[in-house]
N, C-alpha and C positions, 0 to 999 in steps of 0.2 A: 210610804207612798204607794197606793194602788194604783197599778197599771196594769191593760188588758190590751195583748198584741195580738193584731190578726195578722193575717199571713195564709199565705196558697192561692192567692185571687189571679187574674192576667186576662191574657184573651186566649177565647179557646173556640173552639167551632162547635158548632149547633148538632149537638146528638151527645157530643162528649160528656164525660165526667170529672168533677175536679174534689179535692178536698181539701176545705178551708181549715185552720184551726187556730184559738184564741189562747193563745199562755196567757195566766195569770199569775201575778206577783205584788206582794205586800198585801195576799191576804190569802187566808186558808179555806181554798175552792170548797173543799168539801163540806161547809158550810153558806154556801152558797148556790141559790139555782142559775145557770145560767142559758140566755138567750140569744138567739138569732137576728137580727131583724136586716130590714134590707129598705132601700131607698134606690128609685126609680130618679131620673130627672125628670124636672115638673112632680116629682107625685111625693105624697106625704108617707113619711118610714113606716114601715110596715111587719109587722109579726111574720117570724116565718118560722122557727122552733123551738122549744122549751125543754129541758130538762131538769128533774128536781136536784136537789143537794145528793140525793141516795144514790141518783141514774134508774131509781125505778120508774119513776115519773115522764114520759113525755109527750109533748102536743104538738103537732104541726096548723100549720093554715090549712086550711080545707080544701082550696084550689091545689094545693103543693101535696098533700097526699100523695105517697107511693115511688116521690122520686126525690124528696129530701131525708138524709137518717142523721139524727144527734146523736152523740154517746160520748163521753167524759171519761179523762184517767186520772184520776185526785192524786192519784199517785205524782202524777206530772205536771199538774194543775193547770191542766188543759182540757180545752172540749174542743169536740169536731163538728163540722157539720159535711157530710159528702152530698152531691149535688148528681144524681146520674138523668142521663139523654135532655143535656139541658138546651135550653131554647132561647130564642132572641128576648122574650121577656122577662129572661129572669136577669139580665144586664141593668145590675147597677151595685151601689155598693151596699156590701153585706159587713152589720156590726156585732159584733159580742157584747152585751152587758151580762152584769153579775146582780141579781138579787140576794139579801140577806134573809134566811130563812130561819126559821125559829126549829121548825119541822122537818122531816126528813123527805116529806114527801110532797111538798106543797111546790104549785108550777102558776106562774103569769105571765099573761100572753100581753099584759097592759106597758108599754114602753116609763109611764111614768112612774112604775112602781121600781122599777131598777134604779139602784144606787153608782153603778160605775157603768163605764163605755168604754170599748175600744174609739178606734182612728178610723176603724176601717178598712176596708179592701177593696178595690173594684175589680168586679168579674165584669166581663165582654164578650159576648156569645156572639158570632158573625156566621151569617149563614151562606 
């Protein structure tokens, strides 16, 4: 059975940094790209990082440039996502899916292409 735990979300205050990270079990990450994504209330989930199967590969959202970093330890079959001088908008919950790659270096930013999810986490940024 695959499961994908996220874990490090809370509330935190507005500038701060946090880091998220998604163990994976019942399947072997390192064959797997895994993703970010996040959900706002009211607003539809949304892409926020990408990393390939290799960890040579990653993509962020465009808006989110420069204060989101992905990086993965296959070793521990985990990815992270660290979140630095965060703000009231990035308040909601942030998921891990896992994509099955064929490739070592292939990344989707598309939610419907991923085959597993985490539960989630909700981060809270109060200013």
């Amino acid at each position: 059975q695959v499961q994908l735990v996220e874990s490090g979300g809370g509330l935190v205050q507005a500038g701060d940094s946090l880091r998220l990270s998604c163990a994976a079990s019942g399947l072997t990450s390192s064959n797997y790209g895994m993703g970010w994504f996040r959900q706002a209330p009211g607003k539809e989930r949304e892409f926020v990082a990408v990393i390939s199967r290799s960890g040579v590969n990653t993509a962020y959202a465009d808006s989110l440039l420069g204060r989101f970093t992905i990086s993965r330890d296959n070793a521990k079959n985990t990815v992270y996502l660290r979140v630095d001088s965060l703000k009231a908008e990035d308040t909601a919950v942030y998921y891990c899916a896992a994509r099955y790659e064929y490739l070592g270096h292939q990344i989707s930013t598309t939610p419907s292409t991923y085959q597993y999810w985490g539960q989630g986490t909700q981060v809270t940024v109060s200013t």
